[in-house]
LUMNU-402544 format. One record per residue (C-alpha): residue number from 1; x, y, z; chain; residue in three letters. Coordinates in steps of 0.5 Angstrom, whole numbers, padded with zeros to 4 digits. Layout:
! residues N
NUM/X/Y/Z/A/ala .
...
//
This chain:
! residues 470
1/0007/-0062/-0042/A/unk .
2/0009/-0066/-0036/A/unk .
3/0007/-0063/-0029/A/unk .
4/0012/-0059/-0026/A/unk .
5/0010/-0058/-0018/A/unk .
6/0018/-0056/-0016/A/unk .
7/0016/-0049/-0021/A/unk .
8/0009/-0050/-0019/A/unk .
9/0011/-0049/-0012/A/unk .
10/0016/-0043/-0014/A/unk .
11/0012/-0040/-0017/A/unk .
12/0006/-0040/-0012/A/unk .
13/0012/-0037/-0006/A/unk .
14/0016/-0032/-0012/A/unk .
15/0010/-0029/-0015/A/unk .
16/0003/-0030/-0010/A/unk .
17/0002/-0032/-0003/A/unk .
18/0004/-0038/-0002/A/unk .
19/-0001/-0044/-0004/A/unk .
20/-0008/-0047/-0001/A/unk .
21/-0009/-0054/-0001/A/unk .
22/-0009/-0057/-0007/A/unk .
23/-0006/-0050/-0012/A/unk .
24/0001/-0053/-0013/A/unk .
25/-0002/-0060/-0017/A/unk .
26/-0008/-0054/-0019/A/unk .
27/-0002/-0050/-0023/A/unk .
28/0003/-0056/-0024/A/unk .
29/0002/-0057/-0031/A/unk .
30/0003/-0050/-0034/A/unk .
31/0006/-0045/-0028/A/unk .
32/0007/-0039/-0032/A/unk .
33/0000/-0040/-0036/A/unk .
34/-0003/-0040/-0029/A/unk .
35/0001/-0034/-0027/A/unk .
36/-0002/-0030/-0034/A/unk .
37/-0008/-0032/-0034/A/unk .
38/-0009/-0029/-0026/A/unk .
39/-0006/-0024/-0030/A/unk .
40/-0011/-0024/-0035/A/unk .
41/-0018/-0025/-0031/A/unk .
42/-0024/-0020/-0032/A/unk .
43/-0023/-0015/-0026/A/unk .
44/-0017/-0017/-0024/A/unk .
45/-0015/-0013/-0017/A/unk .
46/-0022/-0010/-0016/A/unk .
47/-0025/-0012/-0010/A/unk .
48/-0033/-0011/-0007/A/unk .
49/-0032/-0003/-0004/A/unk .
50/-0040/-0006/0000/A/unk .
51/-0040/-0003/0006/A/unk .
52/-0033/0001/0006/A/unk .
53/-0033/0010/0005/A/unk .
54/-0030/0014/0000/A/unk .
55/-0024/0017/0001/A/unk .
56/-0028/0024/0002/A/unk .
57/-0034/0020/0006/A/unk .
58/-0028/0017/0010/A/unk .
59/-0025/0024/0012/A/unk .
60/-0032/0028/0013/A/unk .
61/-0033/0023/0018/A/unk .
62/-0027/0023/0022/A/unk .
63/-0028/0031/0021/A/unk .
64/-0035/0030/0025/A/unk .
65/-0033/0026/0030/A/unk .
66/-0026/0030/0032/A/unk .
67/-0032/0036/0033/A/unk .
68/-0036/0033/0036/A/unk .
69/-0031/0030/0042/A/unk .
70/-0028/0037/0042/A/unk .
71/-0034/0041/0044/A/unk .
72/-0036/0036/0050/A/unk .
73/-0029/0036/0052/A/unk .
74/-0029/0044/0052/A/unk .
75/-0036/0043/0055/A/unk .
76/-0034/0039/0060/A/unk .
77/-0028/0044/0063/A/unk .
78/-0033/0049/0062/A/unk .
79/-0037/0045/0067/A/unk .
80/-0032/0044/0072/A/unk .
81/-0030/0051/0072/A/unk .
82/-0037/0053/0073/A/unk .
83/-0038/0049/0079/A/unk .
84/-0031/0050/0082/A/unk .
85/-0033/0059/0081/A/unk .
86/-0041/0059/0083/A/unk .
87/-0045/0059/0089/A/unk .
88/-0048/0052/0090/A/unk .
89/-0056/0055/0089/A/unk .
90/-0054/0057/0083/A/unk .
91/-0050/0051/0081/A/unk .
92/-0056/0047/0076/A/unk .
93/-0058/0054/0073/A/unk .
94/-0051/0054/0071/A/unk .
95/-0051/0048/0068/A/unk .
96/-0057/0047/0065/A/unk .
97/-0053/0048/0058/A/unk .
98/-0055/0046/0051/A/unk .
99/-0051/0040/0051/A/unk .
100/-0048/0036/0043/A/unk .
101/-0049/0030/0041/A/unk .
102/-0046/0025/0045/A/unk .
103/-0040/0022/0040/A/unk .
104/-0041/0015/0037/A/unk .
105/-0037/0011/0043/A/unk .
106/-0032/0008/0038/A/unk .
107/-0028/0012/0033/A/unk .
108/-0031/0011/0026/A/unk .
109/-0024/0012/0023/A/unk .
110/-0021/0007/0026/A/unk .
111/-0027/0002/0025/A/unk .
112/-0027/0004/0017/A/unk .
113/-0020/0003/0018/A/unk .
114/-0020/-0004/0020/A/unk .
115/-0026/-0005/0016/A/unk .
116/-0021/-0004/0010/A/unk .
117/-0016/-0007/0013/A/unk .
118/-0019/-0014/0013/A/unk .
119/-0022/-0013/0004/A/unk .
120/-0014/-0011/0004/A/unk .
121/-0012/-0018/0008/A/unk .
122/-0018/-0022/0005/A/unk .
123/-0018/-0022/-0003/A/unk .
124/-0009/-0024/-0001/A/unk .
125/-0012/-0030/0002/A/unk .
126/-0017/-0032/-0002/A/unk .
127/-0013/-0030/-0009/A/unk .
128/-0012/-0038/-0013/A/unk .
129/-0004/-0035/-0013/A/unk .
130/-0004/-0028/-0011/A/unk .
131/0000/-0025/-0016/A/unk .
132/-0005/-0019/-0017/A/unk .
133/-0005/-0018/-0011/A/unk .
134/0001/-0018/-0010/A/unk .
135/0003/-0012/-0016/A/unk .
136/-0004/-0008/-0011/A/unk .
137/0001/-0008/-0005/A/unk .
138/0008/-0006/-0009/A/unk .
139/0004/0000/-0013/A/unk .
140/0001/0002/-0006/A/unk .
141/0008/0002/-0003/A/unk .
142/0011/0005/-0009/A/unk .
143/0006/0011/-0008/A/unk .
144/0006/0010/-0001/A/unk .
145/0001/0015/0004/A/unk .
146/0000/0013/0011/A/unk .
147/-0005/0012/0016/A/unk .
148/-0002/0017/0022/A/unk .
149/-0004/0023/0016/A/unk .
150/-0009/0021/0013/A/unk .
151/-0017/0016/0014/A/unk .
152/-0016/0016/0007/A/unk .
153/-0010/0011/0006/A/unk .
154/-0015/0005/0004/A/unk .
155/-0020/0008/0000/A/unk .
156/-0013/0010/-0003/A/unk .
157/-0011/0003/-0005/A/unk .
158/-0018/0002/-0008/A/unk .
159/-0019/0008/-0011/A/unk .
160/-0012/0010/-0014/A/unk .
161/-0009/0004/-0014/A/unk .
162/-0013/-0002/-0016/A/unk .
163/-0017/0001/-0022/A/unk .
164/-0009/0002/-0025/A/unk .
165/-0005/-0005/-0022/A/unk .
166/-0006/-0008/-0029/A/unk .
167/-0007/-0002/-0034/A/unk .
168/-0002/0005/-0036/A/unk .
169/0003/0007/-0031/A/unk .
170/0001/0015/-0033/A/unk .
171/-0007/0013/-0030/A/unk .
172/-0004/0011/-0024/A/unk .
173/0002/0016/-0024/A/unk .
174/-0004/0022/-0024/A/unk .
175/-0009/0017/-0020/A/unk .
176/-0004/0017/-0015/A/unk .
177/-0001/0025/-0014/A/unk .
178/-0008/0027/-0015/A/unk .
179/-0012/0023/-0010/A/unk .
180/-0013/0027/-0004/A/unk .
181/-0009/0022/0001/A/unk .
182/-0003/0023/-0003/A/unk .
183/-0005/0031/-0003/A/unk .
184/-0005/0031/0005/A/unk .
185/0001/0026/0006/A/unk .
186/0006/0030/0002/A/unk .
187/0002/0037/0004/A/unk .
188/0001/0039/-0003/A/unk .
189/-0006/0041/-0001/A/unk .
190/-0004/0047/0004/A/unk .
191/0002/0049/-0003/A/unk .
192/0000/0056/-0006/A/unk .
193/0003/0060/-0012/A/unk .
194/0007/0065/-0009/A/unk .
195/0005/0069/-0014/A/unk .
196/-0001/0067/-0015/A/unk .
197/-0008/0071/-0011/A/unk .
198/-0008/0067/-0005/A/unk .
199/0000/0067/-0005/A/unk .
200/0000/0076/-0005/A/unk .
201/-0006/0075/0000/A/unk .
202/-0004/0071/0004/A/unk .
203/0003/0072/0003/A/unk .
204/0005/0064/0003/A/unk .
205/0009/0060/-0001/A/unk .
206/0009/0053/-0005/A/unk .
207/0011/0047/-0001/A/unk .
208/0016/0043/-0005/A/unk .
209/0015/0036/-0002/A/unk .
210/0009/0033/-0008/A/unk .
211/0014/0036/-0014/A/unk .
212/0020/0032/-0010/A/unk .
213/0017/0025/-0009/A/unk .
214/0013/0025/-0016/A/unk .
215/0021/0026/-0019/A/unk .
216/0025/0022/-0013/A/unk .
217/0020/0017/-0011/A/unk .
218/0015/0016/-0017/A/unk .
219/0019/0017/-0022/A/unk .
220/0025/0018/-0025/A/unk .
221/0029/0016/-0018/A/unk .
222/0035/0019/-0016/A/unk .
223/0040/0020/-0019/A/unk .
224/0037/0021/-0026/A/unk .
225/0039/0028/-0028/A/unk .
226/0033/0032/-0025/A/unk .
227/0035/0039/-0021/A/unk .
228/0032/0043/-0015/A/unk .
229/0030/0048/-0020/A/unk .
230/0025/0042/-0023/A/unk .
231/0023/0040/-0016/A/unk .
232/0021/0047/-0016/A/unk .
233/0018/0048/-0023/A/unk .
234/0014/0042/-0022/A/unk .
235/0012/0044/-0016/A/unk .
236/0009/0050/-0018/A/unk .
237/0005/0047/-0024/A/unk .
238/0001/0043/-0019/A/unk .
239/-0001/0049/-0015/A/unk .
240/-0008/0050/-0013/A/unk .
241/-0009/0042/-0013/A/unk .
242/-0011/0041/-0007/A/unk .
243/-0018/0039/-0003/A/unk .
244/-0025/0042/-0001/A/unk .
245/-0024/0044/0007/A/unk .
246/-0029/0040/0011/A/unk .
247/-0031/0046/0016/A/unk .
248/-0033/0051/0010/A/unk .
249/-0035/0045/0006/A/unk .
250/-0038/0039/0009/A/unk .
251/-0042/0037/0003/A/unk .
252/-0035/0035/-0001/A/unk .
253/-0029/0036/0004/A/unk .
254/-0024/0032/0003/A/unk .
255/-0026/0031/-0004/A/unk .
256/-0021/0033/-0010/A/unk .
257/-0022/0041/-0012/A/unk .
258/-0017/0045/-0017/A/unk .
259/-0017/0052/-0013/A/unk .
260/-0014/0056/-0019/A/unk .
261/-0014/0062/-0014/A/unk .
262/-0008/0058/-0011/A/unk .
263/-0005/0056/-0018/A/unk .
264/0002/0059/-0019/A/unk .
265/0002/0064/-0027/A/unk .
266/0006/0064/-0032/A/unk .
267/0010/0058/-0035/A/unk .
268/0015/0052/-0032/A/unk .
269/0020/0048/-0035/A/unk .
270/0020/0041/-0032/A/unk .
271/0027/0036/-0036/A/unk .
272/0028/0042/-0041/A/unk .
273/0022/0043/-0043/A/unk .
274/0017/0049/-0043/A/unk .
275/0011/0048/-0040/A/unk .
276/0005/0054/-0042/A/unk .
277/-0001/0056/-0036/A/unk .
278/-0006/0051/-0037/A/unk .
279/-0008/0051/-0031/A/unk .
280/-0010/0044/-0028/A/unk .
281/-0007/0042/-0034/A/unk .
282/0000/0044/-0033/A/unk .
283/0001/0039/-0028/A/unk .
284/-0002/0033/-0031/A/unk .
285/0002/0034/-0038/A/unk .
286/0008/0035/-0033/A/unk .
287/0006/0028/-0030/A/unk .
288/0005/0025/-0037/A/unk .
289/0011/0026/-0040/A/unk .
290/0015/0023/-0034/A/unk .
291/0011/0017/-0034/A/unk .
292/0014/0016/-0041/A/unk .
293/0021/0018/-0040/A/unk .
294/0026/0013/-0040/A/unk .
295/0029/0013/-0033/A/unk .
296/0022/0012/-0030/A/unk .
297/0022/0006/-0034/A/unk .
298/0029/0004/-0031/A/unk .
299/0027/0006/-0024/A/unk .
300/0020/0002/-0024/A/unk .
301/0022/-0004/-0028/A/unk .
302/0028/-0004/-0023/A/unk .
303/0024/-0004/-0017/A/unk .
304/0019/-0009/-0019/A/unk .
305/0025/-0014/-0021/A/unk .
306/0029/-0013/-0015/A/unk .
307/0021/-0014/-0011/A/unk .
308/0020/-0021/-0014/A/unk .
309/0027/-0023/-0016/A/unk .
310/0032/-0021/-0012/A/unk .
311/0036/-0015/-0009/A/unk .
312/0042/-0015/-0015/A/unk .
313/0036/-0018/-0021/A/unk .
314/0040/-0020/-0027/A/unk .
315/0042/-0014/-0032/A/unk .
316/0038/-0017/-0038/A/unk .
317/0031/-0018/-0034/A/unk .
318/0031/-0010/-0032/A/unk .
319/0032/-0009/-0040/A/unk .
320/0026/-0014/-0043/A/unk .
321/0022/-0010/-0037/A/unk .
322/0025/-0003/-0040/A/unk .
323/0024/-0005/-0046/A/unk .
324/0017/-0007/-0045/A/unk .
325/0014/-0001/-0041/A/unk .
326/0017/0004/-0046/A/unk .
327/0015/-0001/-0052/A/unk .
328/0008/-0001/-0050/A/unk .
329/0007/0006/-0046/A/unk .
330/0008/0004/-0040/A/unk .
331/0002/-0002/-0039/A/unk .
332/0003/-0005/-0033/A/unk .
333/-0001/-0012/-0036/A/unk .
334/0003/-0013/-0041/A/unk .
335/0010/-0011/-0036/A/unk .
336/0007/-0017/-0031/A/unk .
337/0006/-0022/-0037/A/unk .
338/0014/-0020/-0038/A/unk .
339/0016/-0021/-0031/A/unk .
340/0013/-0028/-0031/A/unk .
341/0014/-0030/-0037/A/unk .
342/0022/-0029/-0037/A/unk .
343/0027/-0035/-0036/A/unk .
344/0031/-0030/-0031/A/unk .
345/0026/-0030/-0026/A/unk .
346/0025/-0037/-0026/A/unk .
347/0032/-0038/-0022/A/unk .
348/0030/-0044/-0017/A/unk .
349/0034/-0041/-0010/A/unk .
350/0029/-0038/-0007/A/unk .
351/0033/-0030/-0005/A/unk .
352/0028/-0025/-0002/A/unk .
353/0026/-0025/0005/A/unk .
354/0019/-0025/0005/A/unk .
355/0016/-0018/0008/A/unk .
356/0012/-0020/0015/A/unk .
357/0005/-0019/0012/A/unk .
358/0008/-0024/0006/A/unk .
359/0009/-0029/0010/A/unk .
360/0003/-0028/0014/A/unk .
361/-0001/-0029/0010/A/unk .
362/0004/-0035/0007/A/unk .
363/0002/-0038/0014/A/unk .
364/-0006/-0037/0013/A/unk .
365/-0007/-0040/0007/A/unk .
366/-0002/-0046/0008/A/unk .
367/-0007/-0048/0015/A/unk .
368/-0012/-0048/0010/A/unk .
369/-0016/-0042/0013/A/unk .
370/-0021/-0037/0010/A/unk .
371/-0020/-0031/0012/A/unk .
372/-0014/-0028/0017/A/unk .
373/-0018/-0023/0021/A/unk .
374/-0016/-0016/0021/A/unk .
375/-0016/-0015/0029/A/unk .
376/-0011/-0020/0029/A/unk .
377/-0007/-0018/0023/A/unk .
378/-0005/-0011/0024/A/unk .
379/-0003/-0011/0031/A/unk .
380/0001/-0017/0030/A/unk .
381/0005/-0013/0024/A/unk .
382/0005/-0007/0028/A/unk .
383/0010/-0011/0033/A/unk .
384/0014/-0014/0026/A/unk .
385/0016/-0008/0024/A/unk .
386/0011/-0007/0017/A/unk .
387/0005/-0004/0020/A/unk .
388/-0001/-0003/0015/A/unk .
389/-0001/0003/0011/A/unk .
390/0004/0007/0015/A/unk .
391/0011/0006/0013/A/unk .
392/0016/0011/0016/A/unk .
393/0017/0015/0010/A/unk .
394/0014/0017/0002/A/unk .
395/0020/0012/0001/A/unk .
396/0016/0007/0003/A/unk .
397/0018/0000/0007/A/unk .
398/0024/-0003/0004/A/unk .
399/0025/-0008/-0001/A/unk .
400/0032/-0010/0000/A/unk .
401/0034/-0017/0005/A/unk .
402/0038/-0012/0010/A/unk .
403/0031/-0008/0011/A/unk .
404/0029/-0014/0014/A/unk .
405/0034/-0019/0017/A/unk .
406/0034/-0017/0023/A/unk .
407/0027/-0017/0024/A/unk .
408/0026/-0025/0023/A/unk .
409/0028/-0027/0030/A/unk .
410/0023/-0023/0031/A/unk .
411/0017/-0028/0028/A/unk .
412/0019/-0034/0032/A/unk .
413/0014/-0030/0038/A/unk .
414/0008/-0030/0032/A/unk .
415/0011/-0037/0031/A/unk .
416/0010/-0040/0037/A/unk .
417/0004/-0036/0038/A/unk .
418/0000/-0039/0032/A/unk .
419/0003/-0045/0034/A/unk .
420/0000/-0046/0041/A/unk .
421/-0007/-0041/0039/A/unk .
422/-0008/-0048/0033/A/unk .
423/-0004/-0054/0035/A/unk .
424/-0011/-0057/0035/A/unk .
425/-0013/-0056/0029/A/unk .
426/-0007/-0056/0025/A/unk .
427/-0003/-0062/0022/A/unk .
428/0004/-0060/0022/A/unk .
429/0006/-0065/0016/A/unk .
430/0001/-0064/0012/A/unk .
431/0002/-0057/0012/A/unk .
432/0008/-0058/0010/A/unk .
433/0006/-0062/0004/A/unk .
434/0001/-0056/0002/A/unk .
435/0005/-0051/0004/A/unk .
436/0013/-0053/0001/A/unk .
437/0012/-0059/-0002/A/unk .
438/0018/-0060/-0008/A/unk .
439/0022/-0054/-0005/A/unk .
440/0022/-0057/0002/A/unk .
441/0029/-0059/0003/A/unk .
442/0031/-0065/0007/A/unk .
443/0034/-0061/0012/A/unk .
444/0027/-0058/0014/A/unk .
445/0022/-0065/0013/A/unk .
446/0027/-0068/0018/A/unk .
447/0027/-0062/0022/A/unk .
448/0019/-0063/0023/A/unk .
449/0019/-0070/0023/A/unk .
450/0024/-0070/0029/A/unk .
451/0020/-0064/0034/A/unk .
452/0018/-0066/0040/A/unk .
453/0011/-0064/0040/A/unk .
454/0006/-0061/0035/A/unk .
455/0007/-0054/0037/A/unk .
456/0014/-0054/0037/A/unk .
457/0014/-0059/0029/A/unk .
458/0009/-0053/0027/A/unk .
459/0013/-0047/0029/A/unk .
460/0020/-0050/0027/A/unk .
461/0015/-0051/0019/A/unk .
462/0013/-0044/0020/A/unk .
463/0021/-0041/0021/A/unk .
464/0023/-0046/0016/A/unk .
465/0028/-0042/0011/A/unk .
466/0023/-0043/0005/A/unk .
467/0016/-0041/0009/A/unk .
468/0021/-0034/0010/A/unk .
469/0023/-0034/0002/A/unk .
470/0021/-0032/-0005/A/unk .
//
């Protein structure tokens, strides 16, 4: 088989993070061999959790905290009222309370937060394509949660999303809908049967939010037949799943608990179909067929190409996909091995606008570089319009072009930033051999062959049209 360094370097940009010095000759003989192999490694998408808090520990550690600095900050207006009200002799006696401990100076949310941030950077850096990686943050956007509502958004991409990235989609539907940031995130831990005990007793009623996204985000899609009295029955049947409060629990606060107090009684029809009481089991049989209904293979497998392929993918790549994923029953291994394997994912224009973070990492591995440190990187992305873990809806960041053409000018600031912070350490030439290769048009060789300085050759290369793309 002859090399073939143009598909190498493609498939390098459409499927991964962009080459390192040395990948497009490494894959250039078999390109979509390299991809399936990735595909095939042991262990593939698991990372090194050393260090790093469960999403239970990660949430009972912020509870600490926040209590900790709430009761010096009441202890604080106590003592001023005190001084402002006292006669001054009896100032110390009044004052001479017992004080709490003093709060860790940094927040250790936002320290676990960045601790998990840079895992999350490192292994798409480090990654010899990236295509694994890559499937980790389409399934994590595609189950969104955010930061801005729970610590646990890290520790969520690990534990519910990695261990299923290559395995059945009905494993990381449940791991997903059941873990406790997509509890808190869609409210589903505060959601009670109303008539259930803790519904009369409280007098509280179901929230809708989890049922509605599982049907309209997770699964079926918009669209697909579902009604609001399925929304409603759905979400019934996930009643009492919620999670061990912090304050009366402090052993297991955040973890997952079936509370069956809070469990609405009785049967529920979810597409039709009849559903008995079975407690924490009724949720998940609902769950478990929606993974298997034909339009969640639709609705996934069309988003995983208009993800990798472009925005209007070709009619016969969504069907293979289809049929692959209702085929296997849902095994996202061999739906990946499909996507790669399809000769209408080979389409050599380059049609997707890479996300910020895409072309970020696209940049780091282009320079050679190791590692892109998370301090760095989250403001940065901040300011790009793709902060970490915090989309603006359950829907997640969007996947189309129009979601972020507008922002592109946007980047020529990061540009000329990196530019300037590496000119000395950076050859803009050979990393255009590294980084484009055979995509690289003659447009923009003469474009970084004719700047007037260094930095100007390297961010012209880093705006170039096919760093941008897929």
């Amino acid at each position: 088989m002859l090399p073939d360094p143009r598909n190498a370097a493609l498939a390098l940009h459409r499927f991964g993070f962009g080459p390192r010095p040395g990948t497009i000759a490494a894959i250039a003989s078999d390109p979509q061999g390299a991809l399936v192999a990735e595909l095939d490694q042991p262990n593939a998408g698991k990372v090194s959790d050393i260090g790093l808090w469960s999403s239970g520990t990660a949430n009972r550690n912020a509870f600490e905290f926040n209590a900790a600095r709430l009761a010096r900050q009441r202890l604080a207006a106590r003592r001023e009222a005190v001084a402002k009200e006292a006669d001054a002799t009896l100032v110390a006696d009044k004052l001479a309370v017992a004080t709490p401990p003093a709060p860790r100076p940094q927040n250790p949310a936002r320290e676990n937060f960045f601790r998990e941030a840079q895992v999350h950077y490192d292994a798409a850096v480090t990654a010899e394509i990236g295509l694994v990686e890559r499937l980790v943050w389409f399934w994590s956007n595609h189950f969104c949660v955010s930061a801005d509502d729970t610590v646990m958004a890290g520790a969520y991409e690990r534990e519910a999303i990695r261990p299923h990235v290559l395995g059945r989609f009905a494993d990381m539907l449940l791991a997903a809908e059941s873990h406790p940031a997509m509890l808190i995130y869609l409210n589903n831990a505060s959601s009670i049967g109303p008539d259930s005990v803790a519904g009369i007793n409280r007098n509280r009623g179901i929230n809708e939010n989890l049922g509605r996204e599982i049907l309209e985000l997770h699964t079926l899609g918009v669209r697909s037949g579902y009604k609001q009295d399925d929304v409603i029955s759905l979400a019934k049947a996930i009643t009492g799943w919620t999670i061990y409060d912090t304050a009366t629990t402090p052993d297991h606060g955040g973890e997952f608990l079936y509370f069956p107090r809070m469990h609405e009684p009785g049967r529920e029809t979810v597409l039709g179909k009849v559903y008995d009481d079975t407690g924490i089991e009724q949720g998940r049989a609902v769950l478990a067929d929606l993974a298997r209904h034909p339009a969640t293979a639709e609705h996934v497998t069309i988003k995983l190409a208009r993800h990798f392929i472009a925005d209007d993918p070709p009619p016969a790549l969504i069907e293979a996909l289809k049929k692959t994923f209702l085929d296997t029953d849902g095994d996202l291994l061999q739906v990946s091995k499909a996507l790669v394997m399809a000769p209408e994912s080979w389409s050599p224009t380059q049609a997707k606008i890479k996300h910020p973070s895409e072309w970020m990492v696209t940049y780091i591995r282009a320079a050679g570089f190791t590692r892109g440190e998370a301090h760095r990187l989250v403001p940065a992305l901040n300011r790009l319009g793709e902060p970490l873990w915090r989309p603006a809806a359950p829907k997640g960041f969007g996947d189309g072009n129009d979601d972020w053409l507008d922002g592109v000018g946007h980047r020529l600031d990061t540009a000329n930033a990196i530019a300037q912070n590496n000119e000395d350490r950076l050859d803009p030439k050979a990393m255009l051999e590294t980084s484009l290769g055979p995509l690289a048009s003659a447009e923009t060789r003469s474009t970084v062959d004719r700047a007037e300085t260094k930095q100007q050759a390297i961010t012209l290369l880093l705006m170039a049209p096919e760093m941008q793309r897929r």
